[in-house]
C-alpha positions in Angstrom: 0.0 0.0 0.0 1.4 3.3 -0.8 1.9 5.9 2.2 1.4 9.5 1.9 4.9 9.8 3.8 6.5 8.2 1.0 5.1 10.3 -1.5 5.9 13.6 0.3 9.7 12.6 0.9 10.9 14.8 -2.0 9.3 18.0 -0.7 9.2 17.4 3.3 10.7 20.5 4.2 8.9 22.9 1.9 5.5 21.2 3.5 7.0 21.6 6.8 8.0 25.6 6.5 4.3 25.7 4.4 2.1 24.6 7.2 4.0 27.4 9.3 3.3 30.2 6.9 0.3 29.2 6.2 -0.9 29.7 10.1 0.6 32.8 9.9 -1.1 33.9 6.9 -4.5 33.6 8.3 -3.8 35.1 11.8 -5.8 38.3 12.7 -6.0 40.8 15.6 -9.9 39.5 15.9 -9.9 36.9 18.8 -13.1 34.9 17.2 -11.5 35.2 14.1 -8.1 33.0 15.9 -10.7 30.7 17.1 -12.6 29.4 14.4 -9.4 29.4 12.1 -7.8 27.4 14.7 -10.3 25.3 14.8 -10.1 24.9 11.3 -5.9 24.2 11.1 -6.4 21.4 14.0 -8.5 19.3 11.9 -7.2 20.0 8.1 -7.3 16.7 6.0 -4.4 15.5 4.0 -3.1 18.6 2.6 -3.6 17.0 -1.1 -3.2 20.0 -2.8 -0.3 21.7 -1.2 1.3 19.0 -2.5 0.6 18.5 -5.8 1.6 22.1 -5.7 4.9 21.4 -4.8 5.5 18.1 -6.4 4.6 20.0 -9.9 7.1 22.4 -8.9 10.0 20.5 -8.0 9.0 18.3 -11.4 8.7 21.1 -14.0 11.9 23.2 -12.0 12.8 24.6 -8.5 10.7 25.2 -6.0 9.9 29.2 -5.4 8.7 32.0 -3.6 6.0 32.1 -5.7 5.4 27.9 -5.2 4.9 28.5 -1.2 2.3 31.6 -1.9 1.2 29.2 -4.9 -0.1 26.4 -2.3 -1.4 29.2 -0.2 -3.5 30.7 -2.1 -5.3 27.1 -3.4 -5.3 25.8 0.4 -7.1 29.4 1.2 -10.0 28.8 -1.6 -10.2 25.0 -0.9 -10.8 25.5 2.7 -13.4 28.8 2.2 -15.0 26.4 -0.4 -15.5 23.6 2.4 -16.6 25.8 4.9 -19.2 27.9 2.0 -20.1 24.2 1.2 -21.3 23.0 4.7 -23.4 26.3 5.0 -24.9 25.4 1.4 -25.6 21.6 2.2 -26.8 22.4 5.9 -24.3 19.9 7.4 -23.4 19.9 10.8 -20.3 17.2 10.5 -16.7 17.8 7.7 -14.6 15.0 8.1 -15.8 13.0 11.6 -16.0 16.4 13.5 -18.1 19.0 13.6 -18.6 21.9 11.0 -17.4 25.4 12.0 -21.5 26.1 11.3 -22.5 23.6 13.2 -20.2 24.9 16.5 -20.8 28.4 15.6 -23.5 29.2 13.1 -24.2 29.8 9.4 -23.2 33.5 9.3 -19.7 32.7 11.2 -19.1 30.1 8.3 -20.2 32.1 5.8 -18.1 35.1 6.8 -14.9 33.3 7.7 -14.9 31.6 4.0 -15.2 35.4 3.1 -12.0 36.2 5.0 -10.2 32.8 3.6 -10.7 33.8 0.3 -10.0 37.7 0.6 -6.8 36.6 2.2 -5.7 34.6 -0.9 -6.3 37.2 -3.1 -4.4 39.3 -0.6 -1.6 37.1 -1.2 -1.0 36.9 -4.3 -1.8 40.5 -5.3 0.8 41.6 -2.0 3.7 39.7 -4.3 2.5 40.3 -7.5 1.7 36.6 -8.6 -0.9 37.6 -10.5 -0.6 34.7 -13.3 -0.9 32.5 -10.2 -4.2 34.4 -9.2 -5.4 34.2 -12.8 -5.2 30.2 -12.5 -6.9 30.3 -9.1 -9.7 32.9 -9.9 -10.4 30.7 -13.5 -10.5 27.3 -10.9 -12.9 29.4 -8.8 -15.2 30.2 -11.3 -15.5 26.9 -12.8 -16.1 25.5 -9.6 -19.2 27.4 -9.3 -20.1 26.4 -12.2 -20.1 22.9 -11.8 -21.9 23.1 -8.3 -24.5 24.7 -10.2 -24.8 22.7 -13.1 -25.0 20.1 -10.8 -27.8 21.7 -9.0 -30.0 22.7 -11.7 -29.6 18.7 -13.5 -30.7 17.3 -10.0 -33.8 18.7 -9.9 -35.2 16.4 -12.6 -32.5 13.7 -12.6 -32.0 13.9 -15.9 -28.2 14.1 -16.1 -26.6 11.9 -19.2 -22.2 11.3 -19.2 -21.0 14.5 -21.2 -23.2 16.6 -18.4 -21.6 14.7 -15.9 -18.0 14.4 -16.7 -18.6 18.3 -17.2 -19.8 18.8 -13.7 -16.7 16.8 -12.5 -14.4 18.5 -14.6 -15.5 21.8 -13.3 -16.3 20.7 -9.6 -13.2 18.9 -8.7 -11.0 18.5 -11.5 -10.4 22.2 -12.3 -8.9 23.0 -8.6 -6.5 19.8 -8.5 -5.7 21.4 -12.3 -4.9 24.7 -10.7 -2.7 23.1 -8.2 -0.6 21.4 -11.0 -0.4 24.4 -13.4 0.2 27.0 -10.8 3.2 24.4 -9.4 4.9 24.5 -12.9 4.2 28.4 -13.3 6.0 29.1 -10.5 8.8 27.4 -10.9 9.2 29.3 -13.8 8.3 26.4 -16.5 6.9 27.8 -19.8 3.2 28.2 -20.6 3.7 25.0 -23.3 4.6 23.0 -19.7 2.2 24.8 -17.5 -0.4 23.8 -20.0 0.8 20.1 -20.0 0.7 19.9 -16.1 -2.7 21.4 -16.5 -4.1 18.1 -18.4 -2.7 16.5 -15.7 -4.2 17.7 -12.7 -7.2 17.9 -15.0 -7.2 14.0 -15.7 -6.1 12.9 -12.1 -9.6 15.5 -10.4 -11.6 13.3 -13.3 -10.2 9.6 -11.5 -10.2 11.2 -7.8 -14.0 12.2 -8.1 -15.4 8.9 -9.6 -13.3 7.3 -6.9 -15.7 9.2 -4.7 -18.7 8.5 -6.4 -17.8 4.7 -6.4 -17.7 5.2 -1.9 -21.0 5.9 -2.2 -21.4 2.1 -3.0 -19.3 0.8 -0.6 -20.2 -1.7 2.2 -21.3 0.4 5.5 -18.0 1.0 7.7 -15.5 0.5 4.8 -15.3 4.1 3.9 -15.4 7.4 5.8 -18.4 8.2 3.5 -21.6 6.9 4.5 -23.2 4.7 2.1 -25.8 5.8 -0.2 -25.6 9.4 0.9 -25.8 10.4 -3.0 -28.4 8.8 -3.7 -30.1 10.1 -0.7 -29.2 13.6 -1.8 -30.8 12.6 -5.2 -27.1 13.1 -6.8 -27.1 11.0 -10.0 -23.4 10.2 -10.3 -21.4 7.9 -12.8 -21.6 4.5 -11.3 -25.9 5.1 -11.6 -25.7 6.7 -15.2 -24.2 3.6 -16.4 -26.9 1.2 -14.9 -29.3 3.3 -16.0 -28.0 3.3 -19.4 -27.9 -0.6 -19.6 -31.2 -1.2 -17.8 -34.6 -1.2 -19.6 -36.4 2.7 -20.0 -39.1 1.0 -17.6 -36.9 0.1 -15.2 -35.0 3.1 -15.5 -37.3 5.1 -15.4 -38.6 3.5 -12.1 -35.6 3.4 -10.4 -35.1 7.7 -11.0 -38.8 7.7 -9.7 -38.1 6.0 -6.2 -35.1 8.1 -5.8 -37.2 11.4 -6.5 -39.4 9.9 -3.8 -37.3 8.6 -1.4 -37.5 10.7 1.0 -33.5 9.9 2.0 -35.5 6.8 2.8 -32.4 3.2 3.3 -35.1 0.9 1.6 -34.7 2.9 -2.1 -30.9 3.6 -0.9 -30.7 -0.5 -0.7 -32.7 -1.0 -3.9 -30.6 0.8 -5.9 -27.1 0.0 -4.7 -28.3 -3.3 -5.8 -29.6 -2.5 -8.8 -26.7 -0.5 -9.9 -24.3 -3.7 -9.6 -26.6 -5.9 -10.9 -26.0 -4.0 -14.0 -22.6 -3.4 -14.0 -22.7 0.0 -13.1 -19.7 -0.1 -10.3 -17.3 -2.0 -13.0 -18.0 0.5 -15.7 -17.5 3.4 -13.2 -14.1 1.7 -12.3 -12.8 1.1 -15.3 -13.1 4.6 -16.4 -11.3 6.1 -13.4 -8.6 3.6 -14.0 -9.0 5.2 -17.8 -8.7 8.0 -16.4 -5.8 7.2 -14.3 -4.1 5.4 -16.9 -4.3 9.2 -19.3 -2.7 11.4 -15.9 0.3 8.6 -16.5 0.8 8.9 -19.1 1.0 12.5 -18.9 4.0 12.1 -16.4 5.8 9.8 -18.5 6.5 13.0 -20.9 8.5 14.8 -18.0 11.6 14.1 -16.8 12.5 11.1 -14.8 12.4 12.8 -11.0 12.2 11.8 -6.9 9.2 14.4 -8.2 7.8 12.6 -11.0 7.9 9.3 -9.0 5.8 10.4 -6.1 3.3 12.2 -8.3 3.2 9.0 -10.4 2.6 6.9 -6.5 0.3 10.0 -5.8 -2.1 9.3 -8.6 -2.1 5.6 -7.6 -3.0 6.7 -3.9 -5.9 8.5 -5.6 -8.0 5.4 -7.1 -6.4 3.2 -4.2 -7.4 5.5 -1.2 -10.3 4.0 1.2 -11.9 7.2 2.3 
């Protein structure tokens, strides 16, 4: 099994002195403001992003000034995104523990993602990265985007694959994109390179999100997802789409109608888990992440042959291998 450790080995230090500017980057004279930001450093997840940040760097050329407030800047929008998200969603629980809205309230979270992002743009405007805020603001946008495609196709349930991959693309793939590209930019790699590392964050958001999609058909306890939470949001995601496309219109068309009446109800969650590997659905989904996967590889194999390169080639791997 490959270990996160492993894969950060080339770039240990430059995490190490990240974390610490990165708690100083958010720190404010308002005591509530320490609090919740605290709050939010004690339970940050695996730091993913940082880096592929940094791994692209050190791959593409040297690691930078511009690399540290490169990571900063995506960790800053990621983490405002998360807490915008659990406002959005009404959730009371991110990762185990509870939500900064759930300890506090909606208008805290809503206003500390406010202070997260204008921070980032503080950033990079204060050192005049401004290509790297240009990659960031397009990854913002799109991300938007996708939430609301996503939104507005839920309503009916009538998303088909090119919506889909869209709404991935733009939902998850076009930050870990952002990561890669702005980690070549600022190690000074040209816009021909930048634009190659951008497939391939592009291509490894695609495999990383229908990995998560494939959690949502996981045996209860296997995963730190719970099962059938998609479905119980009435989220029609990739491993369903392929089921639905192999199944009868009657059946489909029943299966979309108990979902839509569900009523987040385990019965209909039950149903169609089983339905949805009864027609193959979970195999198709894997092999196209593994597809996917197979593209971000191939990808790397065009850079040079790196300590960088290797651990973004085992970090990819991690990605479809993870278990939560």
């Amino acid at each position: 099994m490959i270990k996160l450790d492993d894969i950060r080995e080339p770039v240990k230090l430059e995490l190490k002195e990240f974390n610490k500017r990165f708690k100083s980057s958010i720190s404010s004279n308002i005591p509530l403001l320490n609090l919740v930001t605290s709050y939010v450093l004690r339970r940050k997840g695996k730091q993913m992003r940082p880096l592929f940040v940094f791994l692209c760097s050190k791959m593409t050329g040297e690691i930078t000034e511009s690399t540290y407030n490169a990571a900063a800047l995506i960790e800053l929008m990621h983490t405002a995104t998360l807490v915008h998200d659990d406002v959005v969603d009404d959730s009371n629980e991110r990762r185990g523990n509870f939500s900064v809205k759930a300890i506090w309230n909606s208008k805290v979270a809503v206003l500390l993602g406010d202070y997260l992002l204008a921070k980032g743009l503080l950033l990079a405007v204060e050192h005049k990265d401004y290509d790297l805020l240009e990659i960031a603001s397009n990854a913002s946008r799109e991300m938007s985007e996708g939430e609301l495609l996503q939104l507005q196709k839920s309503r009916n349930l009538n998303i088909d694959l090119d919506t889909y991959y869209d709404v991935i693309r733009k939902k998850t793939a076009a930050l870990i994109a952002s990561c890669t590209a702005s980690g070549a930019k600022s190690s000074g790699a040209s816009q021909e390179i930048v634009d190659k590392a951008y497939n391939l964050g592009i291509n490894i958001g695609m495999a990383f999100q229908i990995k998560d999609d494939l959690f949502d058909y996981q045996a209860p306890g296997l995963t730190g997802k719970p099962t059938g939470n998609d479905i119980k949001e009435k989220k029609i995601t990739l491993p369903l789409i392929f089921a639905l496309n192999q199944a009868e219109p009657r059946h489909s068309k029943e299966i979309i109608r108990k979902i839509k009446r569900g009523n987040r109800s385990q019965e209909v969650v039950n149903e169609v888990v089983l339905f949805v590997k009864e027609k193959g659905g979970i195999e198709m989904a894997s092999k196209k992440m593994h597809d996917f996967k197979q593209a971000a590889l191939n990808e790397l194999d065009t850079f040079p042959d790196t300590p960088a390169r290797n651990s973004l080639k085992n970090l990819v791997e991690f990605t479809v291998s993870r278990n939560k």
